[in-house]
C-alpha positions in Angstrom: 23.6 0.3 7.4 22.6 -2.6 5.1 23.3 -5.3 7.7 21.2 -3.0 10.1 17.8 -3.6 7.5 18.6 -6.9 6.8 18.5 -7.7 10.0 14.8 -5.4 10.3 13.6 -7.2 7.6 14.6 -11.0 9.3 12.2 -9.8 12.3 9.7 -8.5 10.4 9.9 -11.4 8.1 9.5 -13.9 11.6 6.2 -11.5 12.8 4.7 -12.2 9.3 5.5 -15.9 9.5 3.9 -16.1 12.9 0.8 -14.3 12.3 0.2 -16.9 9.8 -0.6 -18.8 12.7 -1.4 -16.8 15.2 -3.4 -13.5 16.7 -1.0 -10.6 16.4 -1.7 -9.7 19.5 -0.8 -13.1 20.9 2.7 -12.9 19.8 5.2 -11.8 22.1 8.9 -10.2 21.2 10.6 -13.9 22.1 8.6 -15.6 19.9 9.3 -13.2 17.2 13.1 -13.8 18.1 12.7 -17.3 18.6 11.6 -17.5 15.0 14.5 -15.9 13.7 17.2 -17.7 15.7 18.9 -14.3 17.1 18.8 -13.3 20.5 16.3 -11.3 22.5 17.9 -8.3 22.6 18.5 -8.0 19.1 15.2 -6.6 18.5 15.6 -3.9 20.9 18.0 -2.6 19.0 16.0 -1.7 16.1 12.7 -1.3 18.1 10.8 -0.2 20.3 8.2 -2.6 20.4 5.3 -4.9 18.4 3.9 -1.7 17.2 6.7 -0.3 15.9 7.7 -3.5 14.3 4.2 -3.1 12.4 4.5 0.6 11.4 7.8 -0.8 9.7 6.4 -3.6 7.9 4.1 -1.2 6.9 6.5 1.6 5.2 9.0 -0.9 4.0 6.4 -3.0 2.1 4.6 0.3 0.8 7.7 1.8 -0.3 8.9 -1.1 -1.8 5.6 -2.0 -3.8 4.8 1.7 -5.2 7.3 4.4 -4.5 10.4 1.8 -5.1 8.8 1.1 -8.6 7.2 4.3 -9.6 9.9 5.5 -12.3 10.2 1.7 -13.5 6.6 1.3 -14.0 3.5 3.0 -15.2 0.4 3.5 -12.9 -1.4 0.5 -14.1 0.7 -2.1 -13.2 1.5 -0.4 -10.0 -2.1 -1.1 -9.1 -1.4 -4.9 -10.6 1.1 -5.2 -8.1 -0.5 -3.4 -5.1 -3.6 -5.7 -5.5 -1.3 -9.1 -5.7 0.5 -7.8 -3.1 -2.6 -8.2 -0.6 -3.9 -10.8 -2.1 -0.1 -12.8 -1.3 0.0 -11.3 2.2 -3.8 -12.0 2.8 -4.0 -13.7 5.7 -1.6 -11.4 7.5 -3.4 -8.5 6.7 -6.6 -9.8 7.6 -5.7 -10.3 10.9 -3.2 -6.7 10.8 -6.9 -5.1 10.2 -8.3 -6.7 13.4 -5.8 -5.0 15.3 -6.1 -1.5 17.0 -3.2 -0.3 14.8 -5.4 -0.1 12.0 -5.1 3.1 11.3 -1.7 3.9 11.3 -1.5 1.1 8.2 -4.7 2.8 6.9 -2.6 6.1 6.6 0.8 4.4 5.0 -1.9 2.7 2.2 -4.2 6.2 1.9 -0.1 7.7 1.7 0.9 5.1 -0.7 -1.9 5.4 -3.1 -2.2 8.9 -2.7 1.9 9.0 -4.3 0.5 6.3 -6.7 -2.5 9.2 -7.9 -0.1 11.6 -8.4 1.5 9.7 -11.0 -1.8 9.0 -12.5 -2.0 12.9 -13.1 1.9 13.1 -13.8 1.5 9.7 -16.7 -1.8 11.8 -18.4 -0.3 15.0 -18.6 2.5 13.5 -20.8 0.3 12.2 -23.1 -2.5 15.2 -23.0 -2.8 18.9 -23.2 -5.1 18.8 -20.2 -3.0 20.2 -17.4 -5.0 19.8 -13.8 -5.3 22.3 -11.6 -4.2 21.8 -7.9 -7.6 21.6 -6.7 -8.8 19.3 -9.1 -5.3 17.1 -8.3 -5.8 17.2 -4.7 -9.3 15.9 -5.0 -8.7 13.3 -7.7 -5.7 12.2 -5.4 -7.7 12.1 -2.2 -11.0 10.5 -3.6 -8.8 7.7 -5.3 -6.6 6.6 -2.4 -9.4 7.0 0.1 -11.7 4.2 -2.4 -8.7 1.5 -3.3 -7.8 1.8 0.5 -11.5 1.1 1.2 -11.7 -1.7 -1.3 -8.6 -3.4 0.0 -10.2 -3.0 3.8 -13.4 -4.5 2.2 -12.4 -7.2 -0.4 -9.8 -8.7 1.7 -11.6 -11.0 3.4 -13.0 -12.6 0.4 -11.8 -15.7 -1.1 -11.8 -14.3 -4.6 -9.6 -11.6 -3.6 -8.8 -8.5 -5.1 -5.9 -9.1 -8.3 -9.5 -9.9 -10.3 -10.3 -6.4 -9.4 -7.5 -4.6 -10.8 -9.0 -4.5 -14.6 -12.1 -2.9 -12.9 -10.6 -0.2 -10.8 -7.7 0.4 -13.8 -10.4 1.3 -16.2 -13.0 3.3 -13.6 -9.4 5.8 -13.1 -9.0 5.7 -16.9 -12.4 7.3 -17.4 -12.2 9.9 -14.2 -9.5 11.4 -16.6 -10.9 10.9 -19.8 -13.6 12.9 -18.2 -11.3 15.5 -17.0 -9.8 15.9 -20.1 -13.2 16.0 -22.4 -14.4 18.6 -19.9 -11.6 20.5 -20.5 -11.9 20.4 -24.5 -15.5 21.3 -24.2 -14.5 24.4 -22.3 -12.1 25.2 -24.3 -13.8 25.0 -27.8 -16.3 27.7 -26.3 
Protein backbone atom coordinates (compact mmCIF):
# COMPACT_ATOMS: atom_id res chain seq x y z
CA UNK A 1 0.00 0.00 0.00
CA UNK A 2 2.55 2.65 0.89
CA UNK A 3 4.93 1.69 -1.92
CA UNK A 4 1.72 1.75 -4.17
CA UNK A 5 1.32 5.99 -3.36
CA UNK A 6 4.82 6.50 -3.32
CA UNK A 7 5.03 5.35 -6.41
CA UNK A 8 1.57 7.77 -7.42
CA UNK A 9 3.09 10.52 -6.01
CA UNK A 10 6.74 9.93 -8.22
CA UNK A 11 4.37 10.28 -11.43
CA UNK A 12 2.46 12.92 -10.32
CA UNK A 13 5.52 14.54 -9.01
CA UNK A 14 7.16 14.01 -13.01
CA UNK A 15 3.63 15.62 -14.62
CA UNK A 16 4.20 18.64 -12.26
CA UNK A 17 7.79 18.94 -13.20
CA UNK A 18 6.98 18.81 -16.85
CA UNK A 19 4.23 21.28 -16.96
CA UNK A 20 6.71 23.60 -15.66
CA UNK A 21 7.82 23.48 -19.16
CA UNK A 22 5.25 22.52 -21.05
CA UNK A 23 1.33 22.64 -22.16
CA UNK A 24 -0.45 19.92 -20.20
CA UNK A 25 -1.89 18.89 -22.93
CA UNK A 26 1.34 18.37 -24.82
CA UNK A 27 2.66 15.85 -22.46
CA UNK A 28 2.18 12.39 -23.24
CA UNK A 29 2.26 9.22 -20.62
CA UNK A 30 6.15 8.44 -21.86
CA UNK A 31 7.28 11.58 -21.11
CA UNK A 32 5.68 11.52 -17.76
CA UNK A 33 7.49 8.03 -17.33
CA UNK A 34 10.49 9.11 -18.91
CA UNK A 35 10.80 11.71 -16.27
CA UNK A 36 10.60 9.36 -13.53
CA UNK A 37 12.94 6.72 -14.82
CA UNK A 38 10.24 3.66 -14.44
CA UNK A 39 8.85 1.93 -17.22
CA UNK A 40 5.75 2.69 -19.33
CA UNK A 41 3.67 0.42 -17.96
CA UNK A 42 4.08 1.44 -14.57
CA UNK A 43 1.66 4.07 -14.91
CA UNK A 44 -1.06 1.96 -16.09
CA UNK A 45 -1.11 0.39 -13.10
CA UNK A 46 -2.22 3.13 -11.05
CA UNK A 47 -4.06 4.92 -13.93
CA UNK A 48 -6.14 5.29 -16.28
CA UNK A 49 -4.89 8.09 -18.01
CA UNK A 50 -3.60 12.05 -17.92
CA UNK A 51 -6.89 12.98 -16.54
CA UNK A 52 -6.94 10.70 -13.96
CA UNK A 53 -3.37 11.49 -13.08
CA UNK A 54 -4.77 15.23 -12.61
CA UNK A 55 -7.91 14.37 -10.53
CA UNK A 56 -5.21 12.73 -8.16
CA UNK A 57 -2.92 15.50 -7.89
CA UNK A 58 -5.78 17.22 -7.23
CA UNK A 59 -7.26 15.21 -3.98
CA UNK A 60 -3.81 14.28 -2.72
CA UNK A 61 -2.67 17.95 -2.61
CA UNK A 62 -6.18 19.17 -1.18
CA UNK A 63 -6.26 16.56 1.38
CA UNK A 64 -2.91 17.02 2.34
CA UNK A 65 -3.01 20.95 2.59
CA UNK A 66 -6.57 21.26 4.53
CA UNK A 67 -8.16 18.08 5.68
CA UNK A 68 -4.51 16.42 6.59
CA UNK A 69 -4.01 19.51 8.90
CA UNK A 70 -7.43 20.49 10.03
CA UNK A 71 -7.13 19.04 13.86
CA UNK A 72 -3.39 20.37 13.86
CA UNK A 73 -4.24 23.84 12.91
CA UNK A 74 -6.85 26.53 13.28
CA UNK A 75 -8.71 28.00 10.25
CA UNK A 76 -6.46 30.93 9.77
CA UNK A 77 -3.42 29.42 9.02
CA UNK A 78 -5.14 26.79 6.94
CA UNK A 79 -5.96 29.63 4.70
CA UNK A 80 -2.03 30.77 5.16
CA UNK A 81 -1.13 27.65 3.73
CA UNK A 82 -3.87 27.16 1.01
CA UNK A 83 -2.82 30.59 -0.37
CA UNK A 84 1.17 29.59 -0.35
CA UNK A 85 0.32 26.63 -1.58
CA UNK A 86 -0.80 28.24 -5.05
CA UNK A 87 1.33 30.70 -4.93
CA UNK A 88 4.44 27.64 -4.87
CA UNK A 89 2.64 25.59 -7.48
CA UNK A 90 1.75 28.74 -9.58
CA UNK A 91 2.87 28.10 -12.75
CA UNK A 92 1.40 24.58 -12.81
CA UNK A 93 -1.85 25.73 -11.90
CA UNK A 94 -2.00 28.42 -14.32
CA UNK A 95 -1.64 26.27 -16.95
CA UNK A 96 -4.04 23.26 -14.92
CA UNK A 97 -6.74 26.20 -15.34
CA UNK A 98 -6.23 26.40 -19.14
CA UNK A 99 -7.14 22.94 -19.46
CA UNK A 100 -10.79 21.53 -19.98
CA UNK A 101 -10.50 19.69 -16.64
CA UNK A 102 -11.04 22.77 -14.95
CA UNK A 103 -13.82 21.96 -13.31
CA UNK A 104 -13.24 18.79 -11.75
CA UNK A 105 -10.15 20.83 -9.79
CA UNK A 106 -12.78 23.65 -9.37
CA UNK A 107 -14.96 21.04 -7.37
CA UNK A 108 -11.90 19.39 -5.24
CA UNK A 109 -10.98 23.39 -4.20
CA UNK A 110 -14.95 24.50 -3.78
CA UNK A 111 -14.84 20.69 -1.62
CA UNK A 112 -11.77 21.67 0.13
CA UNK A 113 -12.69 25.03 1.25
CA UNK A 114 -16.09 24.12 1.84
CA UNK A 115 -14.37 21.31 4.82
CA UNK A 116 -12.13 24.28 5.58
CA UNK A 117 -15.70 26.59 6.35
CA UNK A 118 -16.94 24.12 8.34
CA UNK A 119 -14.26 24.43 10.70
CA UNK A 120 -14.63 28.19 10.66
CA UNK A 121 -18.26 27.50 12.22
CA UNK A 122 -16.85 24.42 14.38
CA UNK A 123 -13.51 26.97 15.77
CA UNK A 124 -16.41 29.96 16.61
CA UNK A 125 -18.73 28.01 18.27
CA UNK A 126 -15.99 26.95 20.80
CA UNK A 127 -15.33 30.22 21.66
CA UNK A 128 -19.15 31.72 21.40
CA UNK A 129 -22.64 31.10 22.55
CA UNK A 130 -23.79 31.75 18.97
CA UNK A 131 -24.73 28.30 17.69
CA UNK A 132 -25.61 28.52 13.68
CA UNK A 133 -28.29 27.02 12.31
CA UNK A 134 -27.93 24.60 9.27
CA UNK A 135 -29.18 27.04 6.92
CA UNK A 136 -27.22 29.72 7.97
CA UNK A 137 -23.92 27.00 7.90
CA UNK A 138 -24.80 25.81 4.61
CA UNK A 139 -24.87 29.25 3.15
CA UNK A 140 -21.85 30.69 5.06
CA UNK A 141 -20.03 27.39 3.82
CA UNK A 142 -21.08 27.67 0.19
CA UNK A 143 -20.68 31.60 -0.27
CA UNK A 144 -17.06 31.20 1.28
CA UNK A 145 -15.65 28.37 -0.76
CA UNK A 146 -17.44 29.55 -3.91
CA UNK A 147 -15.36 33.39 -3.32
CA UNK A 148 -11.60 31.95 -2.23
CA UNK A 149 -12.07 29.44 -5.17
CA UNK A 150 -12.93 32.41 -7.35
CA UNK A 151 -10.04 34.53 -6.02
CA UNK A 152 -7.49 31.77 -6.45
CA UNK A 153 -9.01 31.31 -10.32
CA UNK A 154 -8.63 35.19 -10.50
CA UNK A 155 -5.40 36.26 -8.62
CA UNK A 156 -3.36 33.46 -9.98
CA UNK A 157 -2.17 34.81 -12.78
CA UNK A 158 -0.77 37.85 -11.14
CA UNK A 159 2.74 38.41 -10.21
CA UNK A 160 1.94 39.52 -6.69
CA UNK A 161 0.13 36.44 -6.01
CA UNK A 162 -2.21 35.56 -3.53
CA UNK A 163 -0.16 34.76 0.19
CA UNK A 164 -0.46 38.91 0.45
CA UNK A 165 -4.08 38.23 0.29
CA UNK A 166 -4.54 35.99 3.07
CA UNK A 167 -4.65 38.91 5.95
CA UNK A 168 -7.46 40.42 3.75
CA UNK A 169 -9.72 37.44 3.19
CA UNK A 170 -8.79 36.10 7.14
CA UNK A 171 -10.23 39.30 8.49
CA UNK A 172 -13.44 39.72 5.85
CA UNK A 173 -14.48 35.74 7.46
CA UNK A 174 -13.74 37.16 10.85
CA UNK A 175 -16.31 39.82 10.48
CA UNK A 176 -19.08 37.54 8.47
CA UNK A 177 -19.13 35.85 12.06
CA UNK A 178 -18.71 38.64 14.24
CA UNK A 179 -21.81 39.64 12.40
CA UNK A 180 -23.54 36.51 12.95
CA UNK A 181 -22.90 36.44 16.37
CA UNK A 182 -23.92 40.33 17.14
CA UNK A 183 -27.13 39.50 15.24
CA UNK A 184 -27.72 36.91 17.33
CA UNK A 185 -27.21 38.96 20.67
CA UNK A 186 -29.40 41.69 19.35
CA UNK A 187 -32.12 39.05 18.92
CA UNK A 188 -31.72 37.70 21.81
CA UNK A 189 -31.68 40.83 24.27
CA UNK A 190 -35.23 41.56 22.73
Amino acid sequence: MQKSLITKKLIAKSLKDLVQTQDFEHIDISAIMQNTGVRRQTFYNYFHDKDELLNFIFEDDFTEIIEDNLQYYDWKQEIEFLLAYFDQNKLFYKKVFGYSLHREFENFVYTKCYILMEKVISDSEKLATYRWTEAEQDFFCEYNAIAIYQLIKKRLPYAQGLSHLSQILIKNISAQIQSYQANADVAASI
